[in-house]
VMD Tcl script that draws the C-alpha trace (Angstrom):
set ca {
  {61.11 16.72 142.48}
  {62.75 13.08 143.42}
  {59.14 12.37 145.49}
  {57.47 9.46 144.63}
  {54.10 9.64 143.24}
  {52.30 6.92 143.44}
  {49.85 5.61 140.36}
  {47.02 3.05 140.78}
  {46.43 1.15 137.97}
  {42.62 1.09 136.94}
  {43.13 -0.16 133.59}
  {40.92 -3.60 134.48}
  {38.21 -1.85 135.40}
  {37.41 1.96 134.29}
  {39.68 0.89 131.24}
  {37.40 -1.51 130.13}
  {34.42 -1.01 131.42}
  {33.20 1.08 128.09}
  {34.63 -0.87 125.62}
  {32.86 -2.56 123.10}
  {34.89 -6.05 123.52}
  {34.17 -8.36 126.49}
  {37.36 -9.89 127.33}
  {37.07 -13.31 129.38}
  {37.98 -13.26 132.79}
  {41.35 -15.40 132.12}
  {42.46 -12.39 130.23}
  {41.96 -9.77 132.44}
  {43.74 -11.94 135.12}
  {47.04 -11.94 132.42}
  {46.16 -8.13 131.96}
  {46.35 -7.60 135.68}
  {49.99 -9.80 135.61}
  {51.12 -8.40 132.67}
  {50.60 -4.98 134.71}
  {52.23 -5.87 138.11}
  {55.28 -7.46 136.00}
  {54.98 -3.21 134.93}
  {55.25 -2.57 138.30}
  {51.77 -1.54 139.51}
  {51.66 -1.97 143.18}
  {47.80 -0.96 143.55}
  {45.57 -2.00 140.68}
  {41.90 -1.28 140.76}
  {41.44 -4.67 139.24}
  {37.47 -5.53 139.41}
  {34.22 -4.35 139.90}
  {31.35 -5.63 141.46}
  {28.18 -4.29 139.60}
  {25.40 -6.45 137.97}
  {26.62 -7.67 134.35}
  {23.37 -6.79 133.58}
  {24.31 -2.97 133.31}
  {28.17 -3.60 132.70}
  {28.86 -7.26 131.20}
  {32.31 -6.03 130.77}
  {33.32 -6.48 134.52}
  {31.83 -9.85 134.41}
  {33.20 -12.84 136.50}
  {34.68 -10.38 138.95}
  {34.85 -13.58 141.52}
  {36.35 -15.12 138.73}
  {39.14 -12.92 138.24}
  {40.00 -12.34 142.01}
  {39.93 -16.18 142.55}
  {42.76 -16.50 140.02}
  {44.86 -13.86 141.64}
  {46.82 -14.54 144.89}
  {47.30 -12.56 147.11}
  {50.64 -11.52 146.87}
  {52.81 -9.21 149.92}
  {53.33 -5.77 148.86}
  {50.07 -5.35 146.39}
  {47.10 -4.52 146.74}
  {43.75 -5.25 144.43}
  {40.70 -3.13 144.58}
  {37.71 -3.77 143.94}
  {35.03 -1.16 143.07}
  {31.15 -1.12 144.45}
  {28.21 0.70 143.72}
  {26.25 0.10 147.19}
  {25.84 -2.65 149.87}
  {25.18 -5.50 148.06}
  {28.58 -4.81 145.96}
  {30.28 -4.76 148.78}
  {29.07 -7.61 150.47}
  {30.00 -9.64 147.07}
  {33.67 -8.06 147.28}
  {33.74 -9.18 150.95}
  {33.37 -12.77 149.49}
  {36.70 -12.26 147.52}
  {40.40 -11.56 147.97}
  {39.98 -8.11 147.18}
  {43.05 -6.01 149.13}
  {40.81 -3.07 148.94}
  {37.37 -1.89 148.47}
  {36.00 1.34 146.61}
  {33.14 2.69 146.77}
  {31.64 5.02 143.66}
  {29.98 7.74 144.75}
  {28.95 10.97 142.58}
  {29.53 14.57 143.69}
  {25.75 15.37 142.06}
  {22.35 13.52 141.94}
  {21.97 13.47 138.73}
  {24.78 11.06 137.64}
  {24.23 9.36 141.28}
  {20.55 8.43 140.51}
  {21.71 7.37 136.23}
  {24.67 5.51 138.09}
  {23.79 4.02 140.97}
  {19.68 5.05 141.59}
  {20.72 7.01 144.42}
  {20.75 10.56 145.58}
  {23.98 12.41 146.91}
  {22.33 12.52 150.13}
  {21.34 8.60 150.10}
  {24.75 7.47 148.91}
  {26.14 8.93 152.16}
  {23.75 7.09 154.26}
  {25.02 4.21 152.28}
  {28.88 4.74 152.60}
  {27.46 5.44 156.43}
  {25.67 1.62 156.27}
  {28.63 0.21 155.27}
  {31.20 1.74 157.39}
  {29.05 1.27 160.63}
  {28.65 -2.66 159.11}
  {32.38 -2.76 159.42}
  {32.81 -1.67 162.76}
  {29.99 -3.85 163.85}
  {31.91 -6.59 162.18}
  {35.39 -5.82 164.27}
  {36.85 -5.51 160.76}
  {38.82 -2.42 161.11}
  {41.40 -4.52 163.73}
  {40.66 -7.28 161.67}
  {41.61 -8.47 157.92}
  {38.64 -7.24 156.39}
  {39.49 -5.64 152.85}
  {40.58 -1.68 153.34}
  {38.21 0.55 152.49}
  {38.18 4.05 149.93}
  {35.48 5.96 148.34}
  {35.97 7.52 144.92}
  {33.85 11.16 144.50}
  {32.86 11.42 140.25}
  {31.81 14.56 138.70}
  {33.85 16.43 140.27}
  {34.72 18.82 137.77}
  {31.54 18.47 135.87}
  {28.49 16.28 135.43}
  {26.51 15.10 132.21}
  {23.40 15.61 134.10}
  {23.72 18.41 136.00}
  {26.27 20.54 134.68}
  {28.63 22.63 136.66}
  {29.52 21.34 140.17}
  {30.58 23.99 142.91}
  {33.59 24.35 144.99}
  {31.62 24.50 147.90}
  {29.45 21.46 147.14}
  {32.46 18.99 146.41}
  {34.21 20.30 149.94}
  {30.92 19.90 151.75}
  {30.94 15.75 150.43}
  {34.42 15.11 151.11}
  {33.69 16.54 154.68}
  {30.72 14.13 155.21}
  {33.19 10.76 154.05}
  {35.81 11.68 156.06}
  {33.45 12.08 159.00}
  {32.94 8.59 158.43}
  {36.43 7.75 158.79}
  {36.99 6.74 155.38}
  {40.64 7.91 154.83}
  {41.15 7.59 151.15}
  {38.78 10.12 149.08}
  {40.01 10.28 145.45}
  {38.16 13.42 143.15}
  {37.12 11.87 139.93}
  {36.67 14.00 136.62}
  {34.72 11.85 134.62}
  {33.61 13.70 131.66}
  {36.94 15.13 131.92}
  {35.47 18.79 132.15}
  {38.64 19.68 134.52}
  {41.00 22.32 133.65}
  {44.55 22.51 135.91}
  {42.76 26.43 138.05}
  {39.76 24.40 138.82}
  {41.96 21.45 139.82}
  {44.13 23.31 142.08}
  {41.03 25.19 144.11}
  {38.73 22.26 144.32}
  {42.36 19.87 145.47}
  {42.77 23.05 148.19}
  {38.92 23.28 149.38}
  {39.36 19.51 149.80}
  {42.28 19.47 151.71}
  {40.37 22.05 154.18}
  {37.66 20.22 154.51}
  {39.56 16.79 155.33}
  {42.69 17.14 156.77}
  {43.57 14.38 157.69}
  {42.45 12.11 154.61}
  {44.66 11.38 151.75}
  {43.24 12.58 148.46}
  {43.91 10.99 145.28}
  {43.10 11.86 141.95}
  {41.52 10.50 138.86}
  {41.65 12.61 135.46}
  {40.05 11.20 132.12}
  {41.62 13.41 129.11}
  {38.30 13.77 127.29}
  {39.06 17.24 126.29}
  {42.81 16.79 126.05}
  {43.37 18.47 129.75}
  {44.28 15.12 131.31}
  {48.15 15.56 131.94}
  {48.15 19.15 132.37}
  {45.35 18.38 135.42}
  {47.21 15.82 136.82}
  {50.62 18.28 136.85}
  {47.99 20.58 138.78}
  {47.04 17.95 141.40}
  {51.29 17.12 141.94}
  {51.79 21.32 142.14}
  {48.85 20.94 144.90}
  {50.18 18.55 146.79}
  {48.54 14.71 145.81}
  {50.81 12.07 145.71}
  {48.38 9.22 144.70}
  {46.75 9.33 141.14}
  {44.86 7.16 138.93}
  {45.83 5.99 135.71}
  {44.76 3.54 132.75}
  {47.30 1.93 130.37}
  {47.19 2.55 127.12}
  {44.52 5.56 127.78}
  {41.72 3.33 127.60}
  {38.87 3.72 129.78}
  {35.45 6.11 130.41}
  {31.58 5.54 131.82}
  {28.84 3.77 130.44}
  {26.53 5.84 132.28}
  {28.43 9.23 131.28}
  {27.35 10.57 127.58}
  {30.76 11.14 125.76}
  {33.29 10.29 127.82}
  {36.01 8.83 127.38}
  {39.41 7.46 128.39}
  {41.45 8.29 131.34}
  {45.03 9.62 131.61}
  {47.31 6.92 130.30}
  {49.38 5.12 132.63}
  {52.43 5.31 130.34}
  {52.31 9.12 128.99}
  {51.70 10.23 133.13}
  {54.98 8.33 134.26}
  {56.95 9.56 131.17}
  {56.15 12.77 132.26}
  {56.53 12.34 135.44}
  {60.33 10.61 135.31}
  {61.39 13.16 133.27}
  {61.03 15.76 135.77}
  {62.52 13.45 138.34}
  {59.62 12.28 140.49}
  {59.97 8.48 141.19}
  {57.04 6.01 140.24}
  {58.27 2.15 140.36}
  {57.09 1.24 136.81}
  {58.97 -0.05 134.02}
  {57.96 2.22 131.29}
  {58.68 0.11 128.58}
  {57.00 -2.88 130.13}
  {53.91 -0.15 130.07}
  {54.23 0.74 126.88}
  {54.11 -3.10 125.58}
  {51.29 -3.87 127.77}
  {49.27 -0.88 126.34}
  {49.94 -2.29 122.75}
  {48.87 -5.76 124.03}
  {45.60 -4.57 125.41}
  {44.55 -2.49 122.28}
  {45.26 -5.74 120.14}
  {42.69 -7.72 122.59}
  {39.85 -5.09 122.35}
  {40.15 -4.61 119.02}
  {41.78 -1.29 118.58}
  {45.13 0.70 119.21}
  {45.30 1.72 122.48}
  {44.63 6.12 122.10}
  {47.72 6.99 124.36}
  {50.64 9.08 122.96}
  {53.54 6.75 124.38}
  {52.37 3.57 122.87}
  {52.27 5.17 119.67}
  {55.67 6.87 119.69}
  {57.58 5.21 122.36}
  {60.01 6.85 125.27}
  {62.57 9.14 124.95}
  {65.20 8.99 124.89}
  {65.09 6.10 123.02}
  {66.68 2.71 124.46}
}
mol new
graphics top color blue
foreach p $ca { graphics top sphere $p radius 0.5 }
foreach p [lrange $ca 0 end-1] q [lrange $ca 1 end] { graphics top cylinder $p $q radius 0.2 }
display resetview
């Protein structure tokens, strides 16, 4: 178990995209320093959607204009359709994600779009890049992030067969990152491992990553699931914080510190300075306004330094 795993750090944006607080651009720039002095190598650090619905994510130019670019990391920034991405094309984003949703219902509360027209606009914006020449060229790399997964708010249960069937369609696009979100954090580690294997059969050759929210206190114990499976890329929020605005109860994801303590202990490698995590996570709770919920920043490492 000495592989490394590797964790991308989406405290900056699903962490605080549902909390009450709206922090000021300068200080999500410090919280996206204060994370890479952690040791986050990929940070999902922005997201381009109309403060209108989300003021939290705010000044995402803002944010990206105070961060240079820097060899060896990567920022992402996440999009909800075309004109999202054409604002994250005007930035110094590393990478760009697009949000799309495994059912209609949360895709047309999210985003106003069907399953079926959020492929034809993954489809607009991948043929828009080729047009462009920007996959030989150093236009921003490009992901799409599948919620509901493992349940939606909307529409309840969500098949085996229906996930495999969208993950087939993106990776027919070419899109080579496809990461299974569980956003009302519905999962449980069976229904991980079959929907992570129907997944892999239906797109070979894309890597998969993962993104658990511990809503119903299965986060870890999914993410161990995805690892047994075979992912090596998962998403994770310091301190715990996190959850949707346009998904009724849910709440934070997996914490960035409790996922590499559990991970180091077993012997898997992840690059990040777990204390550095764990003060980070304290530091964020104190600027939204309440203690971060993740099990680490409450009781520290062990054993202890």
């Amino acid at each position: 178990m000495s592989r490394f795993i590797q964790i991308v750090e989406v405290g900056p944006r699903d962490g605080l995209q549902n909390e009450k607080a709206v922090l000021d651009p300068a200080v999500r720039v410090d919280f996206v320093r204060r994370l890479q002095a952690a040791g986050a190598r990929r940070i999902e650090a922005v997201s381009f959607v109309h403060p209108k619905y989300v003021p939290q994510m705010a000044g995402a130019e803002a944010v990206m204009a105070d961060l240079a670019p820097e060899q060896g990391r990567s920022r992402i920034g996440l999009v909800l359709n075309g004109k999202g991405y054409d604002r994250a094309l005007g930035t110094a984003v590393d990478e760009v994600n697009v949000a799309m949703s495994a059912t209609d219902g949360f895709g047309l509360k999210n985003q106003g779009l069907s399953v079926d027209q959020q492929v034809q606009m993954l489809a607009d914006i991948v043929a828009g890049r080729a047009n462009a020449g920007a996959e030989t060229g150093g236009a921003p790399q490009l992901s799409a992030t599948l919620s509901c997964v493992w349940g939606c708010p909307f529409d309840g249960e969500v098949g085996v067969d229906q996930v495999a069937d969208l993950v087939g369609r993106i990776a027919e696009l070419g899109v080579q990152e496809i990461a299974l979100a569980d956003t009302i954090g519905a999962g449980d580690p069976w229904a991980v491992t079959q929907k992570v294997r129907a997944a892999k059969a239906a797109a070979p050759d894309a890597s998969l990553r993962l993104h658990f929210h511990d809503t119903r206190n299965t986060g870890l114990a999914n993410a161990y699931a995805g690892i047994e499976a075979g992912v090596t890329v998962l998403d994770a929020s310091v301190g715990g914080i996190g959850g949707c605005p346009f998904a009724p109860g849910a709440t934070g994801n997996i914490a960035t510190e409790d996922l590499v303590y559990m991970l180091e202990r077993a012997g898997f490698q992840t690059g990040y300075d777990l204390d550095a995590l764990i003060e980070t996570a304290r530091w964020i709770g104190d600027k939204i306004g309440r203690p971060a919920p993740s099990a680490l920043s409450r009781a520290g490492g062990w054993p202890r330094g």
